[in-house]
KEZATOR-401092 format. One line per 5 residues: number of its first residue (from 0); for each residue x, y, z of C-alpha. Coordinates in pm, whole numbers, plus 50000, padded with zeros to 5 digits. Each point is the difference from the previous one (the first is absolute). Example, Ala and Ser with C-alpha at 12.3 -4.5 7.8 and 13.67 -1.06 7.14 Angstrom:
% residues 2
0	51230/49550/50780; 50137/50344/49934
***
This chain:
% residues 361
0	39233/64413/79403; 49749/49866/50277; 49867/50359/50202; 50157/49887/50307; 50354/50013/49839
5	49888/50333/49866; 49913/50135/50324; 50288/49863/50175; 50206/50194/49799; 49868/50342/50106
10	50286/50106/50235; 50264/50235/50037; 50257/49987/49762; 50363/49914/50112; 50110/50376/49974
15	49725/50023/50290; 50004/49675/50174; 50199/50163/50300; 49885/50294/50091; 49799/50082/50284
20	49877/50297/50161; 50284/50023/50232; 50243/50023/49700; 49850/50285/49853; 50175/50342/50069
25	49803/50243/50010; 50142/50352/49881; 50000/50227/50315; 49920/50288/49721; 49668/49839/49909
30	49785/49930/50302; 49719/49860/49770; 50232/49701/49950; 49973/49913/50348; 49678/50061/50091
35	49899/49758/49696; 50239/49723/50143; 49829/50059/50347; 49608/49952/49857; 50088/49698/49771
40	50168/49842/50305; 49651/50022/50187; 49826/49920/49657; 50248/49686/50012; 49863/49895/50337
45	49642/50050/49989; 49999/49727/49710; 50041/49739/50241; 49663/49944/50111; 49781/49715/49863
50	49828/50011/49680; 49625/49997/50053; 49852/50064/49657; 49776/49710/49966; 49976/49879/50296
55	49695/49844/50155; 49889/49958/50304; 49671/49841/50122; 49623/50226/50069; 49766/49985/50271
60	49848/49729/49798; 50118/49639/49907; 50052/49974/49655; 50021/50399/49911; 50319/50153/50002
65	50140/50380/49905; 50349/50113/49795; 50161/50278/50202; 50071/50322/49819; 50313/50004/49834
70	50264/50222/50182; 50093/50329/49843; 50312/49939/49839; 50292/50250/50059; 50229/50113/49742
75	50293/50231/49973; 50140/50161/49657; 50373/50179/50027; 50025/50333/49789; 50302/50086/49894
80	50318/50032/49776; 50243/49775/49859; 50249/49810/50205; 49865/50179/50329; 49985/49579/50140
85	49611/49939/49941; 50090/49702/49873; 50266/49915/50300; 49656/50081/50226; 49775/49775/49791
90	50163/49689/50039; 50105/50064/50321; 49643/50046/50097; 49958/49689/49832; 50276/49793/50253
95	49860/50164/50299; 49615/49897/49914; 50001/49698/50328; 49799/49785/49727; 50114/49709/49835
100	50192/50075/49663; 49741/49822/49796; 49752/50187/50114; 50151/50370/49887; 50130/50057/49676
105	50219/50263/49861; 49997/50131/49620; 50022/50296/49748; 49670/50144/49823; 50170/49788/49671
110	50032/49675/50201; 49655/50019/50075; 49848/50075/49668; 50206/49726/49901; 49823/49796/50244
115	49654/50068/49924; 50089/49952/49619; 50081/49620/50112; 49744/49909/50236; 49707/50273/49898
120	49860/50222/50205; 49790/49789/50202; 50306/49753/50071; 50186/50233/50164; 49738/50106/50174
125	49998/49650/50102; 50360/49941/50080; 50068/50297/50242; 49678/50046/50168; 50147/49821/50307
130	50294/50246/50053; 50051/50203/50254; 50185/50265/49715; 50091/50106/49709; 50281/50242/49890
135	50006/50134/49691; 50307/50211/49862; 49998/50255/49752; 49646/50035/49942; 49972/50142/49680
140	49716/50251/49878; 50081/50039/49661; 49801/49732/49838; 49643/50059/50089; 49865/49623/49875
145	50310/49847/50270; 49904/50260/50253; 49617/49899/50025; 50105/49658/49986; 50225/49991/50305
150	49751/50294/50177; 49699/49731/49952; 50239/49708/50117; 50083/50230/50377; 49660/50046/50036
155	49911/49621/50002; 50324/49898/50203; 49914/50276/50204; 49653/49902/50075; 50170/49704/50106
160	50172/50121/50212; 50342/49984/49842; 50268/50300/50182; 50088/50222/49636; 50340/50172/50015
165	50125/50210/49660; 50242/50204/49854; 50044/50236/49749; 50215/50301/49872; 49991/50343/50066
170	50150/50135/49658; 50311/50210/50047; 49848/50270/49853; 49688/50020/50191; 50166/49966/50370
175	49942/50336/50204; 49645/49979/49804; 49798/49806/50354; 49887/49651/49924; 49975/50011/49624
180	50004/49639/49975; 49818/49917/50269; 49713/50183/49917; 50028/49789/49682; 50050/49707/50117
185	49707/50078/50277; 49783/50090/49635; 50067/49744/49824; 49932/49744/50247; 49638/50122/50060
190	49837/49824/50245; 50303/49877/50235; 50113/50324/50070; 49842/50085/50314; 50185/49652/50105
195	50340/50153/49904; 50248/50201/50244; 50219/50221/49777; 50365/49992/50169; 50226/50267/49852
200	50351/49874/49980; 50230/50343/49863; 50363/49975/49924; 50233/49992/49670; 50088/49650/49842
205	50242/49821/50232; 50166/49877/49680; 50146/50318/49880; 50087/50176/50337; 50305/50149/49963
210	50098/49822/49671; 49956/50097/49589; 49719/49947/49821; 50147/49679/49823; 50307/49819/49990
215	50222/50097/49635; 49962/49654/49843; 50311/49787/49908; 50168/49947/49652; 49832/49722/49831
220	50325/49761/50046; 49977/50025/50334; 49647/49890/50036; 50127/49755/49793; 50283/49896/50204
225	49776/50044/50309; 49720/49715/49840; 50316/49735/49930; 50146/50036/50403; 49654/50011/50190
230	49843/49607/50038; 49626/50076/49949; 50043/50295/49798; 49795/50085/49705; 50117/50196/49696
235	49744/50108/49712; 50003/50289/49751; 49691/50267/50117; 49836/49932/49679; 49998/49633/50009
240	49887/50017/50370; 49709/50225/49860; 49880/49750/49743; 50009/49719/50257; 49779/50181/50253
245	49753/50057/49679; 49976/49666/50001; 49977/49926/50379; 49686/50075/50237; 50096/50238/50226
250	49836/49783/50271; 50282/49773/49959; 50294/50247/49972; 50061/49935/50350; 50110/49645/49916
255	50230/50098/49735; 50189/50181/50290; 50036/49625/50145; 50381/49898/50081; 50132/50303/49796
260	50220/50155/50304; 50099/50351/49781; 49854/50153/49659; 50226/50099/49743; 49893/50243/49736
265	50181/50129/49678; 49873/50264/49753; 49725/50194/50279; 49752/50212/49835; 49693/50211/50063
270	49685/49772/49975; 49879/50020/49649; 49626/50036/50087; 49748/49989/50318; 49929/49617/49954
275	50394/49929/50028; 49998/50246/50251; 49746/49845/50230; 50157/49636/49942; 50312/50137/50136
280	49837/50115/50364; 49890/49706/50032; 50354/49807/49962; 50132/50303/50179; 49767/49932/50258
285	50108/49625/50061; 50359/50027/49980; 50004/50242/50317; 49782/49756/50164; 50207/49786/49973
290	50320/50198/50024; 50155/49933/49691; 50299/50211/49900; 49982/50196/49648; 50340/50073/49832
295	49904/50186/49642; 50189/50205/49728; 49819/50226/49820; 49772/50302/50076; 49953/50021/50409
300	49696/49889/50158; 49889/50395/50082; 49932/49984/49628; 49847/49715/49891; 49609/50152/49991
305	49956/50323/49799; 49903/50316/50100; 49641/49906/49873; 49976/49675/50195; 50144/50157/50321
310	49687/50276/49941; 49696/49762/49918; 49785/49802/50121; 50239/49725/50136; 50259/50214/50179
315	49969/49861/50276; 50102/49650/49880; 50313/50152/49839; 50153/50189/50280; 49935/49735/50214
320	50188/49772/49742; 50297/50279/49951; 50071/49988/50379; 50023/49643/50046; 50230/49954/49672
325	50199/50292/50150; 50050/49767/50326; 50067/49663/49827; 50231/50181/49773; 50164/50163/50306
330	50028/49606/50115; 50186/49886/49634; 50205/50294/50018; 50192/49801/50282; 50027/49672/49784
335	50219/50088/49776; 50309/49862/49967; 50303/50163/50062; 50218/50117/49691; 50309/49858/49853
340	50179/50368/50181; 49804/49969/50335; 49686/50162/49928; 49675/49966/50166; 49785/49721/50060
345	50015/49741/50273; 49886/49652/49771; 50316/49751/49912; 50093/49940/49682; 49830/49755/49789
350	49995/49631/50054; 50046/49885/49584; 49817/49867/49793; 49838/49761/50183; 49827/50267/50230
355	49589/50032/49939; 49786/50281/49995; 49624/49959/50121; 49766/50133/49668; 49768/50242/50105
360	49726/49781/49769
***
């Protein structure tokens, strides 16, 4: 793909295409949460001056001419847990920025590793020097080589003056601990911290107020059942699904997601290993972008990382994973079709033979 198609693509996903600062709630119990939506609303507003790196303007002298100094870029990084709405507060910083939308761009820590792996480092240096900013979600710090990658990458943008806005996650063990990740995050970014503002943003996961952990999943035949009666369903045994997304560059799981309107799953199981582990983040990660529905039999989602996944090194990706799984599945839950007696489900019945399910290949 030409860099420009690339680039154009770096926007919020649907899940996030309308929210905007004035549709985020903040929770009266967690003042943090405001005060964050009140200093990226004045972030948002001081990006709409003109962008002077490089300019030129004539010396006392014909013929001699001086670069102005680059402006110090500005950048803001929000601290916190899972499903507090950092992510609701990115992209909406991202809509309220008064630049045009080619000249901001909006992606996760993956997207833009991704990026740099097509166009090299100095490409996308290239391609998104002339924004105004550059939101990254989910910054990850648990793959050194990726974090001094995107850590050297900010500190070019930044020197040209590019806004930097960032996210990461607060584990739910370490909250009460003060800005655990943040102080990593400030770490590992070396030299761009002093042009960070930490924001705390407290609060439990919005996801699982007031409801269980996960949704019981369905008898098989009614996933089943479910797959036949929704158009643009999917339906794929877990282990089938698994040796597909062996096969598939996570890079481009997003456009396996492409016309499937729910995902049905039979025969759930704990991942096997890390590297089937990780794979699945990532898918979980673009479904809820791009709120698809998951209706699965099989173990629940609360258990599909062991003990000793949800302990090492990549935590963070897992929990992350488990709570968004927990919400799609909370979505399926409401697709299935109602029983021969009148039981639940709101989906009608199926259409015959001639109906077709999307793949998920």
């Amino acid at each position: 793909m030409p860099a420009e198609r690339l680039v154009a693509g770096l926007v919020p996903p649907p899940r996030f295409d309308g929210v905007r600062f004035d549709t985020y709630e903040p929770d009266p119990r967690q003042p943090s949460q405001y005060a964050a939506l009140t200093s990226l609303g004045a972030f948002a507003a001081g990006l709409g001056g003109a962008h002077a790196v490089g300019a030129r303007r004539r010396g006392p002298w014909p013929g001699r001419s001086r670069r102005r100094p680059a402006p110090q870029a500005r950048g803001v990084y929000l601290d916190g847990g899972f499903g507090v709405g950092k992510t609701h507060l990115l992209a909406s910083l991202w809509h309220a920025a008064p630049v045009a939308a080619e000249r901001k761009a909006f992606c996760t820590f993956v997207e833009l590793t991704h990026l740099v792996g097509a166009l090299g480092f100095r490409g996308t240096v290239e391609a998104l020097s002339a924004h105004r900013l550059l939101c990254v979600d989910e910054f990850e710090l648990d793959d050194p080589g990726d974090t001094v990658l995107v850590s050297s990458l900010l500190g070019r943008l930044a020197d040209a003056g590019v806004g930097l806005a960032a996210t990461s996650n607060t584990l739910p063990g370490r909250l009460g601990e003060g800005r655990f990740a943040a102080a990593d995050f400030l770490r590992e970014i070396q030299g761009l911290a002093a042009r960070f503002d930490a924001l705390r943003v407290d609060g439990e996961d919005y996801r699982h107020r007031g409801l269980p952990a996960a949704p019981k999943p369905p008898p098989e035949a009614e996933v089943v059942r479910a797959a036949h009666a929704l158009p643009g369903a999917s339906l794929d045994a877990f282990p089938t699904l698994l040796g597909h997304l062996a096969r598939v560059h996570p890079s481009r799981y997003g456009a396996l997601c492409d016309g499937v309107a729910a995902v049905c799953l039979t025969g759930v199981a704990p991942a096997p290993d890390q590297t089937t582990a990780l794979r699945l983040v990532v898918l979980a990660d673009r479904l809820y972008d791009r709120e698809v529905p998951v209706l699965a039999s099989g173990a629940p989602f609360d258990r599909l990382f062991g003990e000793e996944m949800l302990n090492g090194g990549y935590r963070a990706k897992y929990v992350r994973a488990v709570s968004r799984l927990t919400a799609l599945a909370r979505e399926g839950d409401g697709l299935l079709p109602a029983a021969p007696s009148g039981g639940r489900g709101t989906a009608g019945p199926s259409s015959g033979d001639g109906e077709r399910r999307a793949e998920i290949r």
